[in-house]
Short mmCIF file of the C-alpha atoms (twelve columns), coordinates in Angstrom:
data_MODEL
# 
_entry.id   MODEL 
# 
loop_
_atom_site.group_PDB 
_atom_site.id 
_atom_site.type_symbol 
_atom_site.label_atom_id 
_atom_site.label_alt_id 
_atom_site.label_comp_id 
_atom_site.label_asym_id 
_atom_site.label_seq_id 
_atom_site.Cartn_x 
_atom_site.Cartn_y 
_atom_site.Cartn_z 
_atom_site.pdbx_PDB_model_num 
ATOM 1   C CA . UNK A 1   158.852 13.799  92.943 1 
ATOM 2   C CA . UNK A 2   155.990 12.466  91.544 1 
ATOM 3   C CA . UNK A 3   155.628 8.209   91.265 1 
ATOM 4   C CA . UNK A 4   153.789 6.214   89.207 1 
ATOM 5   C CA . UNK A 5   151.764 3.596   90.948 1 
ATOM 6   C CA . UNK A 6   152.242 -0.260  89.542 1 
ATOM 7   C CA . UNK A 7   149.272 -0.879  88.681 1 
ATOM 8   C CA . UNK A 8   149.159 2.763   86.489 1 
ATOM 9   C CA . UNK A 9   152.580 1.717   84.935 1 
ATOM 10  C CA . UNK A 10  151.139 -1.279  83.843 1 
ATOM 11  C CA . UNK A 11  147.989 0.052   82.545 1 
ATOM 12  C CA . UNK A 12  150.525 2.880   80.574 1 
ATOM 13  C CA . UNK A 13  152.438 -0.375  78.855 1 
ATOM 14  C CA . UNK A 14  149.563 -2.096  78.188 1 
ATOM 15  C CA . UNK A 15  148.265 0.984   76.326 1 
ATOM 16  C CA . UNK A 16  151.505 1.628   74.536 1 
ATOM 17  C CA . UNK A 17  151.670 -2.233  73.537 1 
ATOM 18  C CA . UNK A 18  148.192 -1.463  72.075 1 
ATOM 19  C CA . UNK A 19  149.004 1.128   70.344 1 
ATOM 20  C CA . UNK A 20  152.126 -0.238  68.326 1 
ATOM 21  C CA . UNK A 21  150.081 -2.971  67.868 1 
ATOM 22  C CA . UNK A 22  147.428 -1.216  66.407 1 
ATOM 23  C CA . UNK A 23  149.892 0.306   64.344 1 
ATOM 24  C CA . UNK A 24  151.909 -2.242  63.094 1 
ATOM 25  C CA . UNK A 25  148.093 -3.556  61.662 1 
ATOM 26  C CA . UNK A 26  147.091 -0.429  60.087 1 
ATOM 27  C CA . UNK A 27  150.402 -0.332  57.914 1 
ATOM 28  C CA . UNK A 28  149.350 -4.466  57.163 1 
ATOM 29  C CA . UNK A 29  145.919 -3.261  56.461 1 
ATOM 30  C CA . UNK A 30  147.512 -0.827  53.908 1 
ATOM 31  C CA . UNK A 31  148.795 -3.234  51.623 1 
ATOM 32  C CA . UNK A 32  147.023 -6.278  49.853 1 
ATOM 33  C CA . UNK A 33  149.237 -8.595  51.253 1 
ATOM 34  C CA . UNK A 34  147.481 -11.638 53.431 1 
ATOM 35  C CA . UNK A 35  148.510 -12.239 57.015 1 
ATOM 36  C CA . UNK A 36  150.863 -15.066 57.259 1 
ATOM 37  C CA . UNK A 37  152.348 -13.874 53.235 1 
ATOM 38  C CA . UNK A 38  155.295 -11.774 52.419 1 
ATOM 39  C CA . UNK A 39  155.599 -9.686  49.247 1 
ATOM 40  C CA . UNK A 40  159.464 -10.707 49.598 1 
ATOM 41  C CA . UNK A 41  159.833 -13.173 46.924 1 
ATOM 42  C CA . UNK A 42  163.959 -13.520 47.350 1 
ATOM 43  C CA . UNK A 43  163.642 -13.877 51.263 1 
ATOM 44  C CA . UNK A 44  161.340 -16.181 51.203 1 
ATOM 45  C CA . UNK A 45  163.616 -18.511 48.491 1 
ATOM 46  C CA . UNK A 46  166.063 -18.131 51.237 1 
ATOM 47  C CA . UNK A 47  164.228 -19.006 54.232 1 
ATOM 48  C CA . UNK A 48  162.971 -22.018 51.534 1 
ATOM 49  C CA . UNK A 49  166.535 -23.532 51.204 1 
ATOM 50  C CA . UNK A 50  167.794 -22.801 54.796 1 
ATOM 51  C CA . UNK A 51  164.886 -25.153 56.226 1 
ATOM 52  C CA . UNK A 52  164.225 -27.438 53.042 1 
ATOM 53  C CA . UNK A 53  160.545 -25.955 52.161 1 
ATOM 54  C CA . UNK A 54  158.863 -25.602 49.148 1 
ATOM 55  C CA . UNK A 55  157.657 -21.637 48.551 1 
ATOM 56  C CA . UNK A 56  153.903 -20.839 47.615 1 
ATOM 57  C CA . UNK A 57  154.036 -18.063 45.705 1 
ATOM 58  C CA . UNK A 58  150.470 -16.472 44.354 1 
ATOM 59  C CA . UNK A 59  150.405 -14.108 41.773 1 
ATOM 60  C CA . UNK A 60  147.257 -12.237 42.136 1 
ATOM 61  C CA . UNK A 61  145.181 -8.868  41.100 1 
ATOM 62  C CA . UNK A 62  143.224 -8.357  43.951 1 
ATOM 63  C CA . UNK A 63  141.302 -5.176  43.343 1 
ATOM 64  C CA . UNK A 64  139.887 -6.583  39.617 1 
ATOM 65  C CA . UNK A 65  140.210 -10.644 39.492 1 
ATOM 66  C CA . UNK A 66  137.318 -12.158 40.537 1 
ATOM 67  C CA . UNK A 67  138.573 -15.875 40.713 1 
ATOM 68  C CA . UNK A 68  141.755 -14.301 42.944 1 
ATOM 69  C CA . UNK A 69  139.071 -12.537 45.277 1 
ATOM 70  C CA . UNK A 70  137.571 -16.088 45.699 1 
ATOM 71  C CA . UNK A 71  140.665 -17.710 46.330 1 
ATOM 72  C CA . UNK A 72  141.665 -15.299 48.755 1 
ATOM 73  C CA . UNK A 73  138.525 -15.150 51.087 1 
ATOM 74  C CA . UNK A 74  137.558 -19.052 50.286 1 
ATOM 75  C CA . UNK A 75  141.458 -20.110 51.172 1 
ATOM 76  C CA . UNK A 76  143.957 -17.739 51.629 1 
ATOM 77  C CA . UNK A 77  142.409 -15.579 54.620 1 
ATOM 78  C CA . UNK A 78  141.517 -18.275 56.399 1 
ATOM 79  C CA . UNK A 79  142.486 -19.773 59.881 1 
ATOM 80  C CA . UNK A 80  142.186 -23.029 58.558 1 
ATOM 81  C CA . UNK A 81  144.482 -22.222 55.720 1 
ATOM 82  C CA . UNK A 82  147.104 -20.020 58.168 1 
ATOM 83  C CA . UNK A 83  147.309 -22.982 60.831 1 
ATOM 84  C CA . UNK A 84  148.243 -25.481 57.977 1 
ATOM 85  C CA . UNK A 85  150.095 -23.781 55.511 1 
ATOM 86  C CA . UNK A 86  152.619 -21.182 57.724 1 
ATOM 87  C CA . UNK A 87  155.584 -22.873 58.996 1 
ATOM 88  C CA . UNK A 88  155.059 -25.905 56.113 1 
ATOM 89  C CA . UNK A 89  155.740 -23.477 53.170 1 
ATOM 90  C CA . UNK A 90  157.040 -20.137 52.514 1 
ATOM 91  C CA . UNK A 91  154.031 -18.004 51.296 1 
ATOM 92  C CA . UNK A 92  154.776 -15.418 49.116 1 
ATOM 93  C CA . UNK A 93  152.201 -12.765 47.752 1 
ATOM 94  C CA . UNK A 94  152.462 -10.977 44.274 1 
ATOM 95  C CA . UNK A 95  149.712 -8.511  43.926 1 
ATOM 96  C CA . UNK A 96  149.308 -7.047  40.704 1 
ATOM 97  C CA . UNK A 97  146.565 -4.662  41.529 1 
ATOM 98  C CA . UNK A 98  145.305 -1.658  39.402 1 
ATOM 99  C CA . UNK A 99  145.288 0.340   42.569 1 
ATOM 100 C CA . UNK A 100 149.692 0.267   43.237 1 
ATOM 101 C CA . UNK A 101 148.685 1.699   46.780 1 
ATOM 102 C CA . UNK A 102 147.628 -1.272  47.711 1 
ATOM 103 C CA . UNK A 103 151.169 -2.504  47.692 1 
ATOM 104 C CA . UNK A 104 154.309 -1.923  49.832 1 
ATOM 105 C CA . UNK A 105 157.364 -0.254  48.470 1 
ATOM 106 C CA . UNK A 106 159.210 -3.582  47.643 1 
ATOM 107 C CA . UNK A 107 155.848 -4.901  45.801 1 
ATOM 108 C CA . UNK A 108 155.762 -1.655  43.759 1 
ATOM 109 C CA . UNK A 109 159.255 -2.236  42.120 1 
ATOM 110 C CA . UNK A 110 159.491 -6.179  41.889 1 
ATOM 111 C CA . UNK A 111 156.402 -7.604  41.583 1 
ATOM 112 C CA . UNK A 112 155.546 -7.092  37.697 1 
ATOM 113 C CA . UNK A 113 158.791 -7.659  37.111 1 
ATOM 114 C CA . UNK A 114 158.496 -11.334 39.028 1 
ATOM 115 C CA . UNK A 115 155.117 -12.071 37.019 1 
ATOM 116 C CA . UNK A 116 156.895 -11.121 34.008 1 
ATOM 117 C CA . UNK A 117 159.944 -13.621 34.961 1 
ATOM 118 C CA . UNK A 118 158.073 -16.221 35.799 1 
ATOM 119 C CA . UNK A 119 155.842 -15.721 32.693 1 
ATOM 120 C CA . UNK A 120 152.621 -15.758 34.485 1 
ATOM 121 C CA . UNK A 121 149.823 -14.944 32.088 1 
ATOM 122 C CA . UNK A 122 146.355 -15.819 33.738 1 
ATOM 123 C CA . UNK A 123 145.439 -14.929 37.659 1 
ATOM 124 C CA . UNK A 124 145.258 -16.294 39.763 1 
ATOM 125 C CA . UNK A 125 148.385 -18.652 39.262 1 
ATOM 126 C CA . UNK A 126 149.652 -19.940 42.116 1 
ATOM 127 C CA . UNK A 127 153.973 -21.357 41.486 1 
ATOM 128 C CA . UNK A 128 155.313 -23.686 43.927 1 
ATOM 129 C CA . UNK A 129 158.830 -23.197 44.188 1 
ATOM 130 C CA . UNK A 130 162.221 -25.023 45.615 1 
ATOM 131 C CA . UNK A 131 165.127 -23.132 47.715 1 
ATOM 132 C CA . UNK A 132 166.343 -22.398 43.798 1 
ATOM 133 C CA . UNK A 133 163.330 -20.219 42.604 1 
ATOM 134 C CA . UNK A 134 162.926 -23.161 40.186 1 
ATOM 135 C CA . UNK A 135 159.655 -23.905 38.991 1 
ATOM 136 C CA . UNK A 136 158.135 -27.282 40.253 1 
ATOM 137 C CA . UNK A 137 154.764 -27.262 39.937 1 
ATOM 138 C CA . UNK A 138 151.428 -25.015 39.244 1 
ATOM 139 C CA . UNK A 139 147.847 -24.499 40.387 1 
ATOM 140 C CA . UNK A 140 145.250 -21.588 40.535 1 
ATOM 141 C CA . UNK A 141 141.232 -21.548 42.161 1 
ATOM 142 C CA . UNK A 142 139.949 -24.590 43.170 1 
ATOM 143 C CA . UNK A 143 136.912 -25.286 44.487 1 
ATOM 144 C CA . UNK A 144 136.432 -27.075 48.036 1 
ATOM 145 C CA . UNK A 145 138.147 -24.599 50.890 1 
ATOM 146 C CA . UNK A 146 141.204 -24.533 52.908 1 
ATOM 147 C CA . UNK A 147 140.920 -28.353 53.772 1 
ATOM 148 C CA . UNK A 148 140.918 -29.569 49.794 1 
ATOM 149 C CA . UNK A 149 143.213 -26.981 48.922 1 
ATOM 150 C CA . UNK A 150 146.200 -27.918 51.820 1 
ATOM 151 C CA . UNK A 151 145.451 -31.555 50.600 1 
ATOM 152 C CA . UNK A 152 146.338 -30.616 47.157 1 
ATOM 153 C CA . UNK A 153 149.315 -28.823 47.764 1 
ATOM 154 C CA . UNK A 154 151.219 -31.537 49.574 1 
ATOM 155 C CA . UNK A 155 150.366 -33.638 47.252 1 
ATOM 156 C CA . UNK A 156 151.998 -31.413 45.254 1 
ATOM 157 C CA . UNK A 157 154.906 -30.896 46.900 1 
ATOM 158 C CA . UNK A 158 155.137 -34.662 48.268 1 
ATOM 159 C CA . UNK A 159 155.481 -35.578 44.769 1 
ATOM 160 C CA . UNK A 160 157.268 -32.754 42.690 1 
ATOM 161 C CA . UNK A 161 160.818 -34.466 42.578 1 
ATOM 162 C CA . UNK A 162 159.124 -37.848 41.096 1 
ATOM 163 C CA . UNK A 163 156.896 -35.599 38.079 1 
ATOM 164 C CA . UNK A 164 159.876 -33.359 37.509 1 
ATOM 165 C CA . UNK A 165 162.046 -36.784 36.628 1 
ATOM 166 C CA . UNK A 166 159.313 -38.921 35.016 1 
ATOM 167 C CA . UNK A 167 156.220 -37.214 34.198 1 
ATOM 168 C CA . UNK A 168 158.441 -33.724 32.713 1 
ATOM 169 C CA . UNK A 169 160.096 -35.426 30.335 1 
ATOM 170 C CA . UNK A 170 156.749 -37.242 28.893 1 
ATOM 171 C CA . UNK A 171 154.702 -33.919 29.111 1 
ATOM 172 C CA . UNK A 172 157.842 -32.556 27.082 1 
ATOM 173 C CA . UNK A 173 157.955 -35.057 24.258 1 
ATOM 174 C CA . UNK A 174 154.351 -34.811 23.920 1 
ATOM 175 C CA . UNK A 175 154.139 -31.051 23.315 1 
ATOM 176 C CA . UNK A 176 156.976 -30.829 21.123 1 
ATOM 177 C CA . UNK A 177 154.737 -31.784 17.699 1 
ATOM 178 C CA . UNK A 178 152.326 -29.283 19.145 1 
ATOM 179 C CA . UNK A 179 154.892 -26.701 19.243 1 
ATOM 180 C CA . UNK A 180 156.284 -27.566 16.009 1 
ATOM 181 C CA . UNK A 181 152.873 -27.209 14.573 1 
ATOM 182 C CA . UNK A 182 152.477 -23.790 15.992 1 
ATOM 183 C CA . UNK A 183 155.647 -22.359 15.098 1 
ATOM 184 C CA . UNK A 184 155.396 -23.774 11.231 1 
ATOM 185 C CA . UNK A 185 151.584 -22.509 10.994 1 
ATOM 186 C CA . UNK A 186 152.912 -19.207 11.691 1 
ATOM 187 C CA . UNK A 187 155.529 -19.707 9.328  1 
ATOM 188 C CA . UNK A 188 152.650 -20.362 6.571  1 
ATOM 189 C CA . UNK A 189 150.441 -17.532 7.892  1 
ATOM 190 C CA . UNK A 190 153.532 -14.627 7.627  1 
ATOM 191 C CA . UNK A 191 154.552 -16.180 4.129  1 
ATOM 192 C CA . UNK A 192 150.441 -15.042 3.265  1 
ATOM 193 C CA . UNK A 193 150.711 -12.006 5.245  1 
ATOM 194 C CA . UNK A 194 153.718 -10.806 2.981  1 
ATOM 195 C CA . UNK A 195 151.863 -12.113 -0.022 1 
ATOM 196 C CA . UNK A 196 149.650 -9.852  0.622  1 
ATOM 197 C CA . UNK A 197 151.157 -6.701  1.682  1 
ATOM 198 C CA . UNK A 198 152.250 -5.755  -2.119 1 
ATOM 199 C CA . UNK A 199 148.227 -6.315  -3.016 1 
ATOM 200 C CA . UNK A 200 147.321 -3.903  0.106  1 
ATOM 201 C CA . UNK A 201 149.958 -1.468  -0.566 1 
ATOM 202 C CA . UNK A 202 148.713 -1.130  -4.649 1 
ATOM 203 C CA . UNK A 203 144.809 -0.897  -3.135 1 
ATOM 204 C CA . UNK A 204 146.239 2.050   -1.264 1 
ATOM 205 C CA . UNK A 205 147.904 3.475   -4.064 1 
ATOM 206 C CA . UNK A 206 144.289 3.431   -6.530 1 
ATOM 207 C CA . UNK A 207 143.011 4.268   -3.176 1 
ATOM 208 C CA . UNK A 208 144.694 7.536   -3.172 1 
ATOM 209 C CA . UNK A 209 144.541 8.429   -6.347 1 
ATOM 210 C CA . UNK A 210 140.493 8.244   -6.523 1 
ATOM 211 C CA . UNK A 211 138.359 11.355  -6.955 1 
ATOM 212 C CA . UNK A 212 135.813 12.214  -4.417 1 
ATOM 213 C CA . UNK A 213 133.724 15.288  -3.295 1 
ATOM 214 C CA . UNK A 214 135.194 18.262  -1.350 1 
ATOM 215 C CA . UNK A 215 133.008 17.690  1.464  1 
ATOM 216 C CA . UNK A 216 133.946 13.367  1.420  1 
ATOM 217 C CA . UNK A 217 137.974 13.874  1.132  1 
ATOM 218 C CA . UNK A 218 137.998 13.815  5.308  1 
ATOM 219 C CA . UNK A 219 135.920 10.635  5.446  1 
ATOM 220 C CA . UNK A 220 138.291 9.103   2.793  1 
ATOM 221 C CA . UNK A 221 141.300 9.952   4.530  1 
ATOM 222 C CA . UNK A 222 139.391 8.444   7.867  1 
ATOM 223 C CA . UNK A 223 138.970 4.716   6.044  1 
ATOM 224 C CA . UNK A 224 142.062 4.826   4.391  1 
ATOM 225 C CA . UNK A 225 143.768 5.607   7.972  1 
ATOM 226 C CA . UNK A 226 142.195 3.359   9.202  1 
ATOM 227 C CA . UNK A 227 142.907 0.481   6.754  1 
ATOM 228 C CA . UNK A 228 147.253 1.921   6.768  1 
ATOM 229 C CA . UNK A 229 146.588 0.940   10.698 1 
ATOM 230 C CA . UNK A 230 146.031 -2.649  10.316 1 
ATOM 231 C CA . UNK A 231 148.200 -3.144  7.074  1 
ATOM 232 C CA . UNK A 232 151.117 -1.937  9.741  1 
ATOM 233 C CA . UNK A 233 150.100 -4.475  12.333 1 
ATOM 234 C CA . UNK A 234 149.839 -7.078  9.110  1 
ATOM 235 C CA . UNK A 235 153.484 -5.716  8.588  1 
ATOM 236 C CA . UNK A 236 154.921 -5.805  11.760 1 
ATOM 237 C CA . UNK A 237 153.305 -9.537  12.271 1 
ATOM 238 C CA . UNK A 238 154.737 -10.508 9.085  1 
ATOM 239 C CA . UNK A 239 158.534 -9.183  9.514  1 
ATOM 240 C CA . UNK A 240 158.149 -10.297 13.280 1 
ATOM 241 C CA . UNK A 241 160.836 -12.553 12.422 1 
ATOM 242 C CA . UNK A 242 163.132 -9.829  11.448 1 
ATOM 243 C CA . UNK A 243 162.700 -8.317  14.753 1 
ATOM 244 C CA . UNK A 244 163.139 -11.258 16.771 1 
ATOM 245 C CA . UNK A 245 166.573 -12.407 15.043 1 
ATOM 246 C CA . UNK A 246 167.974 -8.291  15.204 1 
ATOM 247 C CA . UNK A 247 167.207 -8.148  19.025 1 
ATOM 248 C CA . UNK A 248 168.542 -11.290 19.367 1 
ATOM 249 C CA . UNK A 249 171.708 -9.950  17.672 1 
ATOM 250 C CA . UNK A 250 171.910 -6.813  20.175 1 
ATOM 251 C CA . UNK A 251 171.914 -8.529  22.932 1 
ATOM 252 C CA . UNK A 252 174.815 -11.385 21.619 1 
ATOM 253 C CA . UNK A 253 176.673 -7.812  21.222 1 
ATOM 254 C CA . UNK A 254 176.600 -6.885  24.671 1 
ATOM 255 C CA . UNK A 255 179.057 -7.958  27.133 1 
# 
């Protein structure tokens, strides 16, 4: 029977132990995910209420964004940042890269769909969120490394509860004649855009009906083809209305 010395049994689980290591880094490696992040948005909101932490959840495109490059290898990949952030927050990473390899499974089928619900529209945005997956406060980039940017967030966080009951509530009032203003200048601009359509639509029709050369009818068909394209976006902006109040209706429909 042959034996296996101790020392050579150690020396064969110490290579194994490497090796599972090794691998369990290589499949890391494989995704864009930082060390110390998940991609796992909901387990992380659940970790977040079972031990009364805020979650840090950055929405990212790591293989095109420069400022989310920067924020990465200036904050996020840091030792500094690791030591003070993991175990204070949950960190959550949403990678929306142009390269989908670069994400795991999970990231592949929720994370557009988690920028889209949480209506991120610039990158990097960075959400800090309660146990509830409720909104409490935003940042992106800044400027000043791992040190500034753990002072910032527990500011942040030190101080959400008091700006979500007093400062909210001001920022709200104070946007809603800005919104009003927005939503009745479009008003104004569709009323013109409609205005206008009938005038477009009778230009097309002379349009048509003018004589030109054999050899010119394809480069008249070209502009006026051109032109029909941006009278049907001046359409579709102008009856966008329409289209918000009949998908509105579909969906009271459903049940």
């Amino acid at each position: 029977m042959h034996k296996i010395s101790t020392a050579a049994f150690a020396a064969a689980f110490a290579a194994a132990t490497l090796s599972v290591t090794a691998a369990t880094l290589s499949v890391t490696a494989a995704t864009s995910t930082p060390q110390g992040f998940t991609d796992d948005l909901d387990a992380a909101l659940k970790s977040a209420k079972e031990n009364k932490r805020y979650v840090v959840a950055v929405f990212s495109g790591s293989d095109w964004c420069g400022w989310c490059k920067k924020l990465e290898k200036e904050i996020l990949s840091t030792e500094t940042f690791r030591k003070g952030a993991v175990g204070q927050y949950e960190l959550v990473y949403i990678d929306n890269p142009r390269d989908k390899k670069l994400l795991s499974e999970h990231g592949k089928k929720n994370n557009s769909k988690l920028t889209e619900k949480y209506e991120v529209n610039g990158f990097p945005t960075v959400l800090i969120l309660n146990g509830a997956g409720e909104k409490v406060a935003e940042m992106g980039y800044d400027a000043g490394g791992p040190e500034r940017y753990l002072e910032k967030l527990e500011e942040v966080t030190k101080y959400a509860p008091d700006i979500k009951k007093y400062i909210d509530p001001i920022e709200k009032l104070l946007n809603r004649p800005d919104e009003d203003m927005q939503k009745e200048m479009e008003n104004a601009a569709k009323r013109v855009a409609k205005k206008y359509i009938a005038i477009y639509e009778k230009a097309f029709e002379e349009a048509r009906a003018m004589k030109v050369p054999a050899h010119m009818e394809k480069k008249k068909q070209e502009v006026i083809s051109k032109q029909e394209r941006q009278l049907k976006r001046l359409k579709t902006f102008a009856e966008g209305d329409k289209s918000d109040k009949a998908k509105k209706g579909r969906k009271g429909k459903k049940k």
